[in-house]
gemmi code that builds the backbone of each chain (N, CA, C; Angstrom):
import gemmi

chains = {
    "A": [
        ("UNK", (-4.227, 20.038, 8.285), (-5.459, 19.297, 8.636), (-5.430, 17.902, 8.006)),
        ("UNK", (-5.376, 16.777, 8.702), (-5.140, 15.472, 8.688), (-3.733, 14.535, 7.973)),
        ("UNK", (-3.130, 15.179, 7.618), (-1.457, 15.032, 7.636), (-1.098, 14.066, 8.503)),
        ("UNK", (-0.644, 12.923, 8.459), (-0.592, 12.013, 9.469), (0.907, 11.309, 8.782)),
        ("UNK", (2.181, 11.195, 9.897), (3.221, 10.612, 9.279), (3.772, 10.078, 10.623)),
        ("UNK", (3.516, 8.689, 10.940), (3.772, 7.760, 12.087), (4.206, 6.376, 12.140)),
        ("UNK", (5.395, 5.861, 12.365), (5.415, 4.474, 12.217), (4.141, 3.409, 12.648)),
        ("UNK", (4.095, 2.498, 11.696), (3.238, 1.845, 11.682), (2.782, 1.067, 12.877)),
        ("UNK", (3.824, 0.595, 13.344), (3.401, -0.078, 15.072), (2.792, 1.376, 16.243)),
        ("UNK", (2.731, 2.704, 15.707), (2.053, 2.999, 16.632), (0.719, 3.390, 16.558)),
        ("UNK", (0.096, 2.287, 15.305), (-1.152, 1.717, 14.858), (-1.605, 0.809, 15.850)),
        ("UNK", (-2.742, 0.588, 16.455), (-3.214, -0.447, 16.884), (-3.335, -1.621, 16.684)),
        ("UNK", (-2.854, -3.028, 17.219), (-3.003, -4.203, 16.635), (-3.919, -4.474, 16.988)),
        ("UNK", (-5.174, -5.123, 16.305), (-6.136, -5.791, 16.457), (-6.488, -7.226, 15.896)),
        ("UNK", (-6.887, -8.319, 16.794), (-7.100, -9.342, 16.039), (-8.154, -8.939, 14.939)),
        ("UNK", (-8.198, -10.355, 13.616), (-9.140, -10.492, 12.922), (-10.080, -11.052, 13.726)),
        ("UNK", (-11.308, -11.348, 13.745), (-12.319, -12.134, 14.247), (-13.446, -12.072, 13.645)),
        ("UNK", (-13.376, -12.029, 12.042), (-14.341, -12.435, 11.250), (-13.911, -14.211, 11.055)),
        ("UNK", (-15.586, -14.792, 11.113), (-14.975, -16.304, 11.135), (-14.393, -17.059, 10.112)),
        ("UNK", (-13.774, -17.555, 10.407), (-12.726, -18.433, 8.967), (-11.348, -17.860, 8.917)),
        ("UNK", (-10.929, -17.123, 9.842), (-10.065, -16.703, 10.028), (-9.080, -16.867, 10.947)),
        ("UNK", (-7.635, -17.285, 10.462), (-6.726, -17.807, 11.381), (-5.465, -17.299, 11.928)),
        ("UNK", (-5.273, -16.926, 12.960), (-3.741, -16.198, 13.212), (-3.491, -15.326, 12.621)),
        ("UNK", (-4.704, -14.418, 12.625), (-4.639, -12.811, 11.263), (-5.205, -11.180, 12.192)),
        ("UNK", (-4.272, -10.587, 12.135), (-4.300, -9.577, 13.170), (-4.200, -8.651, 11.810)),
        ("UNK", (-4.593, -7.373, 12.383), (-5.012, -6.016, 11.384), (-4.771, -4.843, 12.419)),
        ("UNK", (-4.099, -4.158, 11.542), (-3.610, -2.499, 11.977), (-4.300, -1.405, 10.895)),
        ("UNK", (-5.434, -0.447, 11.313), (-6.024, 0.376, 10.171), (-4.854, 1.483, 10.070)),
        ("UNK", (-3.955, 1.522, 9.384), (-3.158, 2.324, 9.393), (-3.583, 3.982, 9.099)),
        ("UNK", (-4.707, 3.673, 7.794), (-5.206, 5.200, 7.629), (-6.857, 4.952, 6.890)),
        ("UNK", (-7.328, 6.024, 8.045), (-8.944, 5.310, 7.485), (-9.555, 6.463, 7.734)),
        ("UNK", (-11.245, 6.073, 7.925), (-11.865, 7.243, 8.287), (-11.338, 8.563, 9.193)),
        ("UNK", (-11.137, 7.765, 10.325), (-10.729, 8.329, 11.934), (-9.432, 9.361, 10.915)),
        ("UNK", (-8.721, 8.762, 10.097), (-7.821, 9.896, 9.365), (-8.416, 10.953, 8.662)),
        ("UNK", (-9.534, 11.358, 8.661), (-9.956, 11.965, 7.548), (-9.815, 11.410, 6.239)),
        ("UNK", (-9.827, 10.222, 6.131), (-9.528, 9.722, 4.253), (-11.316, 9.062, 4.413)),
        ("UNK", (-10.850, 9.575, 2.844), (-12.751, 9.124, 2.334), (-12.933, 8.716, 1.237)),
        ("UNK", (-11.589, 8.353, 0.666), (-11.855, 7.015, -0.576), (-11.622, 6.082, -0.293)),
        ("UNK", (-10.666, 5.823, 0.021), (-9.929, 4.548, 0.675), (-9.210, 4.295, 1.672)),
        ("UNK", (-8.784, 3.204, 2.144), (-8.443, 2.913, 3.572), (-7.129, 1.940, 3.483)),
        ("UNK", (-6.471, 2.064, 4.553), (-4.384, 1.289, 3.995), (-4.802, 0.487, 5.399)),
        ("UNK", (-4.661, -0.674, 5.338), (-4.773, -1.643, 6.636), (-3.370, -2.757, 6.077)),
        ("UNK", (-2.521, -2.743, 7.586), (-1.740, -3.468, 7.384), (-2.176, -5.224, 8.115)),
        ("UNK", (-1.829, -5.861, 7.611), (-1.965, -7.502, 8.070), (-0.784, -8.064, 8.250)),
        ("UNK", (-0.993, -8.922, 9.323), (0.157, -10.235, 9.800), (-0.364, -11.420, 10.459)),
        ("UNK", (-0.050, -12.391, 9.111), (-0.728, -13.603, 9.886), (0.152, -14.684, 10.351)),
        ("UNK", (-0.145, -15.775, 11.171), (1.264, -16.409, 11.576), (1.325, -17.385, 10.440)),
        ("UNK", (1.916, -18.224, 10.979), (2.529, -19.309, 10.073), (1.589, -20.307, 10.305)),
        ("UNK", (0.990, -20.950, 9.274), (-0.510, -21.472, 9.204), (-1.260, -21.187, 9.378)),
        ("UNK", (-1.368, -19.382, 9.280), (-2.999, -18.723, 9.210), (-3.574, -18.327, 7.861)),
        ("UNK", (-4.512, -17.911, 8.339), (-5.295, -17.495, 6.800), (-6.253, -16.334, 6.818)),
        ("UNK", (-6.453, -15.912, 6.068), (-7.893, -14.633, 5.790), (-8.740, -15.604, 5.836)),
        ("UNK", (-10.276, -15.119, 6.203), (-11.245, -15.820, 5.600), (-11.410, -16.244, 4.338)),
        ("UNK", (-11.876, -17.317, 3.592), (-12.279, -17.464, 2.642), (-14.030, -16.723, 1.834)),
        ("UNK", (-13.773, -15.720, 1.744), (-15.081, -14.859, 1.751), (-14.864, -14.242, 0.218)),
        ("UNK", (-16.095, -13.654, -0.127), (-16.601, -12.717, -1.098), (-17.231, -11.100, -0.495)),
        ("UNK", (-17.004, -9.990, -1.362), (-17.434, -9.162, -0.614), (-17.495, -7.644, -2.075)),
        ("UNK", (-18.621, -6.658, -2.067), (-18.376, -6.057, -3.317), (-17.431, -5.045, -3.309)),
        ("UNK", (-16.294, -5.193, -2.682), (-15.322, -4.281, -2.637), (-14.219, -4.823, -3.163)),
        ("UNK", (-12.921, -4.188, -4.167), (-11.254, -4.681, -4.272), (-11.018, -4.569, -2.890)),
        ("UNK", (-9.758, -5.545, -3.529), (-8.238, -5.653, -2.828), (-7.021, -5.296, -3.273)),
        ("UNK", (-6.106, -4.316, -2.901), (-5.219, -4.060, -3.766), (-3.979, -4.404, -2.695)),
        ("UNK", (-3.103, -5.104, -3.163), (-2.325, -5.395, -1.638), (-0.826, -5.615, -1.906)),
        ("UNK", (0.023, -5.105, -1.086), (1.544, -5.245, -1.444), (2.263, -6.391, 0.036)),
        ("UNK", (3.056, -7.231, -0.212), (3.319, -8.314, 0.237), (4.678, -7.626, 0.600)),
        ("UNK", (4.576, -7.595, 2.166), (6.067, -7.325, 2.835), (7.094, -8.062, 3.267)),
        ("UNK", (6.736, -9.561, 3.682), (7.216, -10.210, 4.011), (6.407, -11.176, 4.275)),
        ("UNK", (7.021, -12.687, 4.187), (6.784, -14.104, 3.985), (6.291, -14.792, 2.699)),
        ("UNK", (5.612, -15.583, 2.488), (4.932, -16.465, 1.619), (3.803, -16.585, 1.441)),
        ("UNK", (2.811, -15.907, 0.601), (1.659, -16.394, 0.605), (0.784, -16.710, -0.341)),
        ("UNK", (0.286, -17.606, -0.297), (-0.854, -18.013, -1.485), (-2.260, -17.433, -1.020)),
        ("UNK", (-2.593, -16.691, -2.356), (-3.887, -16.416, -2.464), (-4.589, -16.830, -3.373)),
        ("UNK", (-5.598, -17.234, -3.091), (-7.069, -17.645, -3.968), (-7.677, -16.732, -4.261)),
        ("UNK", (-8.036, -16.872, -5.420), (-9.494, -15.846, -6.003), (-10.156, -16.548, -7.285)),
        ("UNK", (-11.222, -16.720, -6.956), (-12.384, -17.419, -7.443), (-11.546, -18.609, -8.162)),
        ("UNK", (-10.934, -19.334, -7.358), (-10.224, -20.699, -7.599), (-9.104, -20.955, -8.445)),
        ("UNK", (-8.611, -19.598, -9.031), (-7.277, -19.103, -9.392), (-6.717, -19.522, -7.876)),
        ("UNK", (-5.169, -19.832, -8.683), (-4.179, -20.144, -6.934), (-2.868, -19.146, -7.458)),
        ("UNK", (-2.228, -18.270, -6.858), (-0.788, -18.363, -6.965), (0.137, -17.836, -5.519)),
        ("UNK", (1.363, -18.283, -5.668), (2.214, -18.015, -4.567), (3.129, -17.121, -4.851)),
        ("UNK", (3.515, -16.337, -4.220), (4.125, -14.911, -3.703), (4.635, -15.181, -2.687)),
        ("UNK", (6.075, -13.812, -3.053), (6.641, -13.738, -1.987), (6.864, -12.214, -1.697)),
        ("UNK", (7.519, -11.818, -0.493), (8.203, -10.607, -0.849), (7.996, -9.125, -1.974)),
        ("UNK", (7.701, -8.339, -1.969), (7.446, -7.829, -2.850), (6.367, -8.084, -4.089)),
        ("UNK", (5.605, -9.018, -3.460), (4.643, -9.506, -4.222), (3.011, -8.573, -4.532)),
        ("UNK", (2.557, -8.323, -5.347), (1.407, -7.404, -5.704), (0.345, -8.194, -6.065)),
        ("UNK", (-1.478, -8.194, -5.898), (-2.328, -8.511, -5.769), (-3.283, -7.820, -6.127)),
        ("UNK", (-4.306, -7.891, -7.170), (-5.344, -7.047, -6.928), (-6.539, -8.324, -7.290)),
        ("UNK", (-7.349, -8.051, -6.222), (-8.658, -9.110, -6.273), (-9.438, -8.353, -6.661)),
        ("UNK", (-10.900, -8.384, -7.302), (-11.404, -7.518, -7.807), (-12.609, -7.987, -7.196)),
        ("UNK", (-13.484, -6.974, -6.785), (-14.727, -7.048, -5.959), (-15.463, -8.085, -6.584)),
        ("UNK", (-16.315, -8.428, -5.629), (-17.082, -10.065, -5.544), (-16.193, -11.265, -5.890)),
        ("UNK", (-15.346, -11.341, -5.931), (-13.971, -12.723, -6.202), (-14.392, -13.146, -4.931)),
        ("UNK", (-14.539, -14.435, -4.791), (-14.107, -15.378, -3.424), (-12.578, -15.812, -3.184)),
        ("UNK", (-12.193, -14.892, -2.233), (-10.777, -15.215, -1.813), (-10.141, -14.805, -0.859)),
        ("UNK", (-8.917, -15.915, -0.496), (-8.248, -15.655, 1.099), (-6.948, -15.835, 0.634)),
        ("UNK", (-5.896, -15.294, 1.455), (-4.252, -15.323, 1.881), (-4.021, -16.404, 2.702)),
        ("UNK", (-3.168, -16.462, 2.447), (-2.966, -17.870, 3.141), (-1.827, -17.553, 3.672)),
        ("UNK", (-1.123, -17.883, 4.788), (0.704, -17.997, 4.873), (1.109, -19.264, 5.036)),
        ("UNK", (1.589, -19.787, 3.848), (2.555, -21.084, 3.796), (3.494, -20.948, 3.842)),
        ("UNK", (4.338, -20.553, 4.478), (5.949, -19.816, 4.850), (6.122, -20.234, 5.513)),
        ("UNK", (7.500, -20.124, 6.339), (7.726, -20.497, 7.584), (8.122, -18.551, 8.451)),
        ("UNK", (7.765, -18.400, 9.689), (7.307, -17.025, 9.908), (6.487, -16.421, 9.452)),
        ("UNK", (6.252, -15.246, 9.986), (4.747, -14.333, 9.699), (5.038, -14.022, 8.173)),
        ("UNK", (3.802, -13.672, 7.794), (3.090, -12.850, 6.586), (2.535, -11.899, 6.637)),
        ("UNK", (3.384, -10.677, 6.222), (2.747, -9.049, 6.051), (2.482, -8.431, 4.842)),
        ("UNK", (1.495, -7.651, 5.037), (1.107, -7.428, 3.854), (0.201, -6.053, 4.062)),
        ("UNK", (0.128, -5.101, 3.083), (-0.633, -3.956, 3.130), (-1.911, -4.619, 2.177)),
        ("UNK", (-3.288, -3.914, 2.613), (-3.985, -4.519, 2.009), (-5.050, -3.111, 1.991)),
        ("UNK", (-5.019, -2.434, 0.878), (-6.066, -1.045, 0.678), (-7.395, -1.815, -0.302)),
        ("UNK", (-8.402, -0.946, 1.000), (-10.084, -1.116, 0.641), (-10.825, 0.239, 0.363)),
        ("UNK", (-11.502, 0.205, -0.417), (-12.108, 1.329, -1.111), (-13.322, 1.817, 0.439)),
        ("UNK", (-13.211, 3.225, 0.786), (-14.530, 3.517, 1.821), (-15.812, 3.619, 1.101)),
        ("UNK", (-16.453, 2.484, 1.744), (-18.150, 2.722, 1.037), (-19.285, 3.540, 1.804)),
        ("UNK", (-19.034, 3.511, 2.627), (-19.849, 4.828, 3.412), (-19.620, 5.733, 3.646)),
    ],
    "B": [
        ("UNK", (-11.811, -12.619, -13.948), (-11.638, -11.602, -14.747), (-10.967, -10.113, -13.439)),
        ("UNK", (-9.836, -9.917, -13.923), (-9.258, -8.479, -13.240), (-8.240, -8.925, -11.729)),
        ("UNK", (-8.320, -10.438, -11.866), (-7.290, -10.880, -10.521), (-5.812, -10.961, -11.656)),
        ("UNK", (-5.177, -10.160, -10.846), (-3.496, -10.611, -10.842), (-2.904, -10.437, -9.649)),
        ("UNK", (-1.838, -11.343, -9.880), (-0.553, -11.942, -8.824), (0.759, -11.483, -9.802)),
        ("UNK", (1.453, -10.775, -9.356), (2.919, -10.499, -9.593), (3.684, -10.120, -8.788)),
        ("UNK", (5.247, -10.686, -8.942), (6.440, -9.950, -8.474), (6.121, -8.251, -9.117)),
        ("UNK", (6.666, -7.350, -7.947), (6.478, -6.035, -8.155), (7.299, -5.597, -9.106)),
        ("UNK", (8.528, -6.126, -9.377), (9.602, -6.279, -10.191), (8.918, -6.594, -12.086)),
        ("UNK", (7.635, -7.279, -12.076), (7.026, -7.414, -13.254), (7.092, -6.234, -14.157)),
        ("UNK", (6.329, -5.004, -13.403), (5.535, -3.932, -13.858), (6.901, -3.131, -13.737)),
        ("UNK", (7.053, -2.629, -15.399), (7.176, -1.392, -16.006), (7.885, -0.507, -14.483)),
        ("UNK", (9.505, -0.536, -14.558), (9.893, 1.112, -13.637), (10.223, 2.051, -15.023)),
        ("UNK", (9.648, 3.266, -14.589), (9.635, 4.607, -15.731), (10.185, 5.333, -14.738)),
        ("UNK", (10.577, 6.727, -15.487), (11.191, 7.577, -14.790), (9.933, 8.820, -14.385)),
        ("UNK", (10.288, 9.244, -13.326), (9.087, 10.199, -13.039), (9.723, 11.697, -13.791)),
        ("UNK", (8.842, 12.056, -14.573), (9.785, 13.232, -15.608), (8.997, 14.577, -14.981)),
        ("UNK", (8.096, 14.234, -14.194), (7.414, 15.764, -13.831), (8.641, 16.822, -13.224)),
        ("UNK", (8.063, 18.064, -13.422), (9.252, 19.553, -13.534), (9.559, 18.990, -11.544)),
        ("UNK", (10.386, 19.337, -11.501), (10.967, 19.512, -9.802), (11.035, 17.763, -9.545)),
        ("UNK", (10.836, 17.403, -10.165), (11.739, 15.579, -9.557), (12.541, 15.039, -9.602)),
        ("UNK", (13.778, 14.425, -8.524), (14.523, 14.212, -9.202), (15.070, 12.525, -8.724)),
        ("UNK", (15.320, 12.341, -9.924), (15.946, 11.023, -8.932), (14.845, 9.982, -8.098)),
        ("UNK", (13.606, 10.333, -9.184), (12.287, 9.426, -8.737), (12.371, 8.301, -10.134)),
        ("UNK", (11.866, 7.179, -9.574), (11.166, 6.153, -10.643), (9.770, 5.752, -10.076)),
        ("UNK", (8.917, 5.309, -10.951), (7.466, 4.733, -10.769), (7.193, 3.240, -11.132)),
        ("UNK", (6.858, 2.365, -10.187), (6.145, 1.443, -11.080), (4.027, 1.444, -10.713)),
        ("UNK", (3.256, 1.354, -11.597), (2.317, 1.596, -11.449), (1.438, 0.173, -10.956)),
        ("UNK", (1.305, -0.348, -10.256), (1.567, -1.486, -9.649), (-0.194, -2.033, -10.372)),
        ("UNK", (-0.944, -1.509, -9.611), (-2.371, -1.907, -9.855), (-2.998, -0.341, -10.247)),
        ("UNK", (-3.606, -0.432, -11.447), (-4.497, 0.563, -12.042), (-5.328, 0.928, -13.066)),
        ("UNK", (-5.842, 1.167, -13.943), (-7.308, 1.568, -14.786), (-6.361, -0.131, -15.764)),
        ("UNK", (-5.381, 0.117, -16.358), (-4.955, -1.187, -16.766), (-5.131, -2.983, -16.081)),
        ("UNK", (-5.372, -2.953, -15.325), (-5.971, -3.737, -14.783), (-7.466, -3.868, -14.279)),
        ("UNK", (-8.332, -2.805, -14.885), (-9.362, -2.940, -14.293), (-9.641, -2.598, -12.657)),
        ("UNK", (-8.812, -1.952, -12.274), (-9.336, -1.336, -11.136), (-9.814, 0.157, -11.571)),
        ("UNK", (-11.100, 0.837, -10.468), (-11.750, 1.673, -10.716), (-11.701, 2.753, -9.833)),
        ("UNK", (-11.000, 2.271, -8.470), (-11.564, 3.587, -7.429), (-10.051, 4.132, -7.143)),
        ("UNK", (-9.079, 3.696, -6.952), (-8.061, 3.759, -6.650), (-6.506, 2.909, -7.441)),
        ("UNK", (-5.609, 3.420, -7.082), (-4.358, 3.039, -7.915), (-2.930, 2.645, -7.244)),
        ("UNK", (-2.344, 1.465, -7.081), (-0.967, 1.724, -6.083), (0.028, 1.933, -6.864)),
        ("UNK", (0.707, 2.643, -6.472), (2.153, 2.864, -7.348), (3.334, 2.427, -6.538)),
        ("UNK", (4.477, 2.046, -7.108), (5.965, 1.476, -6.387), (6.865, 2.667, -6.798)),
        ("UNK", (7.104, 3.511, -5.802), (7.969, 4.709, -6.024), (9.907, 4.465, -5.362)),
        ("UNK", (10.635, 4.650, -6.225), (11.832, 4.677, -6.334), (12.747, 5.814, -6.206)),
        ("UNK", (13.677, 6.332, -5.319), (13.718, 7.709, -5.125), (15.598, 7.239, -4.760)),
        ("UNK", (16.485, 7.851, -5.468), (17.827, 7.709, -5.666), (18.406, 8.801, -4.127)),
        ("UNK", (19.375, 8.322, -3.657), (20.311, 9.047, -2.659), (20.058, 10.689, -3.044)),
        ("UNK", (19.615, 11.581, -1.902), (19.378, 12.741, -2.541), (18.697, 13.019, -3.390)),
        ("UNK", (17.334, 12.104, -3.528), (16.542, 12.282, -4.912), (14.993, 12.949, -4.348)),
        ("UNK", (14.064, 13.433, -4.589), (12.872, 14.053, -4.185), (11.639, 14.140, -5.108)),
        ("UNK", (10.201, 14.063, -4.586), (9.552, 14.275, -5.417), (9.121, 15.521, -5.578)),
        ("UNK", (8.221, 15.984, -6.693), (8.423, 17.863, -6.774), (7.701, 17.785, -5.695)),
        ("UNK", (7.503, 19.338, -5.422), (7.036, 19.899, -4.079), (5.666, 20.056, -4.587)),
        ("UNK", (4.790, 19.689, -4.627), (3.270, 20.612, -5.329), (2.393, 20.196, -4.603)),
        ("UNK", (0.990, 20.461, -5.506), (-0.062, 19.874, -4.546), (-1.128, 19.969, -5.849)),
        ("UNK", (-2.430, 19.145, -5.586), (-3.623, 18.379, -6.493), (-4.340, 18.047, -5.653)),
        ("UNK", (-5.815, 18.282, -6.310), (-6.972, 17.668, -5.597), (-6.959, 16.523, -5.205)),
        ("UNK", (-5.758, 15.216, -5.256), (-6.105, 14.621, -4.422), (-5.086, 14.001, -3.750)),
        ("UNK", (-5.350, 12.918, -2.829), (-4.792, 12.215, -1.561), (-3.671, 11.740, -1.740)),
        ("UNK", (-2.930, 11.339, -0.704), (-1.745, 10.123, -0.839), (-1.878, 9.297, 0.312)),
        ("UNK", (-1.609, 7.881, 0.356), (-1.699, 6.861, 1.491), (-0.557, 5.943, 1.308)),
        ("UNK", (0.502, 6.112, 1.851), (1.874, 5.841, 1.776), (2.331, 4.838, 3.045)),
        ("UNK", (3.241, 3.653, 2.624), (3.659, 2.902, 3.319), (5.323, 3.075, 3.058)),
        ("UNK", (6.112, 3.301, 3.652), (7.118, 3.174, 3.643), (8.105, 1.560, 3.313)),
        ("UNK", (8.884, 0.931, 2.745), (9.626, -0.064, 2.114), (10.736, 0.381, 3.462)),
        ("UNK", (11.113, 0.757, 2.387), (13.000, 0.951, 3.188), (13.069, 2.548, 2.761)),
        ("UNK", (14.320, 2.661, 3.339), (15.264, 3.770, 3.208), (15.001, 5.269, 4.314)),
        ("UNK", (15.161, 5.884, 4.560), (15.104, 7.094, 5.521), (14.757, 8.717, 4.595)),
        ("UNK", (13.127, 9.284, 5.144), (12.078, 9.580, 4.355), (11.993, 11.107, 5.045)),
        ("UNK", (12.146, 12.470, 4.640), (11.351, 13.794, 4.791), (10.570, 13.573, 3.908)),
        ("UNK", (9.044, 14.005, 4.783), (8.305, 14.237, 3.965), (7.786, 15.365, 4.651)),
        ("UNK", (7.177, 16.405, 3.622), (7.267, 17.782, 4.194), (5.402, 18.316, 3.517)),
        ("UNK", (4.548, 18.650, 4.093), (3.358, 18.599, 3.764), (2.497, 19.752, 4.634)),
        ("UNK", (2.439, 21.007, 3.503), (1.714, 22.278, 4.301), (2.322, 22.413, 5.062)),
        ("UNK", (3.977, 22.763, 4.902), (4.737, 23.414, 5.791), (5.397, 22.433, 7.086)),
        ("UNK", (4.603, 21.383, 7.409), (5.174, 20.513, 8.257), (6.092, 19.162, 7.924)),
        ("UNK", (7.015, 18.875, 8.860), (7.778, 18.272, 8.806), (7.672, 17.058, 9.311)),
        ("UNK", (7.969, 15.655, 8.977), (8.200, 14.757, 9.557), (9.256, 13.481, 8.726)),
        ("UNK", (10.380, 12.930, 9.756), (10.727, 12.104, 9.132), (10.691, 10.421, 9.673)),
        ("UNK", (10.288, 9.495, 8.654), (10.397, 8.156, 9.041), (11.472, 7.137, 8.243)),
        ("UNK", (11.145, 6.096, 8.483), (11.809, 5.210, 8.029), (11.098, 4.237, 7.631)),
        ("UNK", (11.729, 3.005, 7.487), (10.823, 1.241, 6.823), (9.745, 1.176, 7.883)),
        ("UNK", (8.296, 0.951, 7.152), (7.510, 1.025, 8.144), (6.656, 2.117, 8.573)),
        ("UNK", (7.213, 3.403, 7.843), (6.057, 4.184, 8.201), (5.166, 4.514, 7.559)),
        ("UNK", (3.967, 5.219, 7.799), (2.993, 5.523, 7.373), (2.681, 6.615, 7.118)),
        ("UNK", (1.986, 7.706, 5.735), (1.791, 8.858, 5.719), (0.949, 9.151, 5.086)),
        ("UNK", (-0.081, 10.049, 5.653), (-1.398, 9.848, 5.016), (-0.915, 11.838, 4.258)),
        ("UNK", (-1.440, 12.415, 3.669), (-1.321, 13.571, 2.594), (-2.350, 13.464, 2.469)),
        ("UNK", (-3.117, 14.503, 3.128), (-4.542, 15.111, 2.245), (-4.871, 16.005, 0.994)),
        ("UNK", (-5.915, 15.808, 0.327), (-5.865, 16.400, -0.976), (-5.697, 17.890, -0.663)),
        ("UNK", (-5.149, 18.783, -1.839), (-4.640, 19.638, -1.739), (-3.723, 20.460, -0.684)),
        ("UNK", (-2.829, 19.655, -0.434), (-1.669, 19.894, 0.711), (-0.650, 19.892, -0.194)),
        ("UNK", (0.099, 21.276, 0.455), (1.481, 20.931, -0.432), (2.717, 20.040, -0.144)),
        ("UNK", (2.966, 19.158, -0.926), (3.991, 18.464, -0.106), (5.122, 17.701, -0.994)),
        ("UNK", (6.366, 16.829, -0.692), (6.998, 16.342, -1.215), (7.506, 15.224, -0.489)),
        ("UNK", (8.426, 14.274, -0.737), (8.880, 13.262, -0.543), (10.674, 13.540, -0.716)),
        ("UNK", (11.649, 12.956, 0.509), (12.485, 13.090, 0.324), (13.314, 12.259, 0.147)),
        ("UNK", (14.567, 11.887, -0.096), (15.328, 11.049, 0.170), (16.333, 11.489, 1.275)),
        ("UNK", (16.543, 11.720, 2.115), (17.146, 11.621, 3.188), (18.668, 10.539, 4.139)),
        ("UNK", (18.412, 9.490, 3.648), (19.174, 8.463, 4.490), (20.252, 8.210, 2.899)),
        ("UNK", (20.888, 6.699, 3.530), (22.126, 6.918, 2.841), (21.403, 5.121, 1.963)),
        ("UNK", (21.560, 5.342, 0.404), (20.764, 4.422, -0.245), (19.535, 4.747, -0.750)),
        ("UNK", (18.765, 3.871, -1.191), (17.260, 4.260, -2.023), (16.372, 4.298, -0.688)),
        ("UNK", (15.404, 5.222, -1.336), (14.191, 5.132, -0.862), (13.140, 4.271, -1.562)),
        ("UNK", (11.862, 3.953, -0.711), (11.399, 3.006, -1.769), (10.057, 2.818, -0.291)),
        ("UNK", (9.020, 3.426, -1.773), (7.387, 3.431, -0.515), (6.217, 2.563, -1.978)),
        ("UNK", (5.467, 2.634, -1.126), (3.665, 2.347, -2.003), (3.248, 3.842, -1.728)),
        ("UNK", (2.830, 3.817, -2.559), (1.588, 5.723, -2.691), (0.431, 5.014, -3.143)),
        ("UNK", (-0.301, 5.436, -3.094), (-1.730, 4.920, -3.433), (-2.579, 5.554, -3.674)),
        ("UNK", (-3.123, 6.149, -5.196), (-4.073, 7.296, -5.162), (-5.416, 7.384, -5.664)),
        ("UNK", (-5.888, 7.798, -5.351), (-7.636, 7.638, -6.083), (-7.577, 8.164, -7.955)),
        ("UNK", (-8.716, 7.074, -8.058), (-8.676, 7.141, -9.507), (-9.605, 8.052, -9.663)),
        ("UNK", (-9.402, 9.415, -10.403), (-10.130, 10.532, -10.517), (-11.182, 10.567, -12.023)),
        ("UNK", (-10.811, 9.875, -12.692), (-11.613, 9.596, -14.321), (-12.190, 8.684, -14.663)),
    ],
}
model = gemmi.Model(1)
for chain_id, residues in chains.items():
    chain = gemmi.Chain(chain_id)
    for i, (resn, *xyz) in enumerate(residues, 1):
        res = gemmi.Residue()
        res.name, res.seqid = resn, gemmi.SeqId(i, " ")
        for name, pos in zip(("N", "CA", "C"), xyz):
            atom = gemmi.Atom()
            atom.name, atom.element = name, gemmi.Element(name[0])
            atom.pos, atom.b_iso = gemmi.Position(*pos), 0.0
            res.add_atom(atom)
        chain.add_residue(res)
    model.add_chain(chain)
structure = gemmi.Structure()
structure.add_model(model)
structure.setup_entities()
């Protein structure tokens, strides 16, 4: 009962379309619809000159960097990552990903379920 | 306060010493040491022919696959992936992690913080 073991592309791609957001598509890899009820694994890929919104929100970010370059902000801290790069934003931080790379930017990005 | 940025390569690889493992390493990527509260990612390392024990615990796993070629075997069922996949493990399922393919294995696990 809810055992789920599937390559990731046969996740749904969905654009982002929260505003402030650029060339940033999202795959819920494992979420409610999985039966999970702490937390949630969403994969991201943004192109080359996109970005997350620049937002605040009372939830972490805990996120592992698969590929490309990216700078993230949080509450006006800057640093750049690559590859194998690890992240944790901590709820209410104002902050976005950025991809300054050349090619996409992937990245796993797990959110705590609040409802 | 509680934002970090690191190469995954930063954080501490230990050996996973629990009874039935073999040929596992851990790095504990984001967790109670950093001030996270609900959840934890770990960087798991698994040698040619190496496995994690077979057991099971009250709680979850939310797994992204890195590289390498993966049985993972959970309440009796079988499935194998590769770079890229995804595997969700519900709490109290019995299950393990394999190494399978030829080279390391190498995923994110991600587990709820229970204390």
């Amino acid at each position: 009962m809810g055992f789920k073991a599937v390559p990731y592309t046969d996740v749904e791609l969905e654009n982002v379309t929260e505003e402030g957001a650029k060339g940033a598509k999202i795959r819920w890899l494992i979420s409610k619809k999985d039966q999970a009820t702490r937390f949630a694994m969403r994969y991201f890929e943004i192109t080359e000159g996109g970005h997350s919104p620049l937002h605040s929100h009372p939830w972490e970010h805990e996120v592992f960097l698969m590929k490309g370059k990216c700078k993230v902000v949080c509450d006006g801290e800057e640093s750049v990552l690559t590859e194998g790069g690890v992240i944790f934003v901590p709820e209410n931080a104002e902050h976005n990903f950025q991809n300054i790379g050349e090619g996409e930017l992937q990245f796993i990005c797990v959110v705590p379920i609040m409802d």
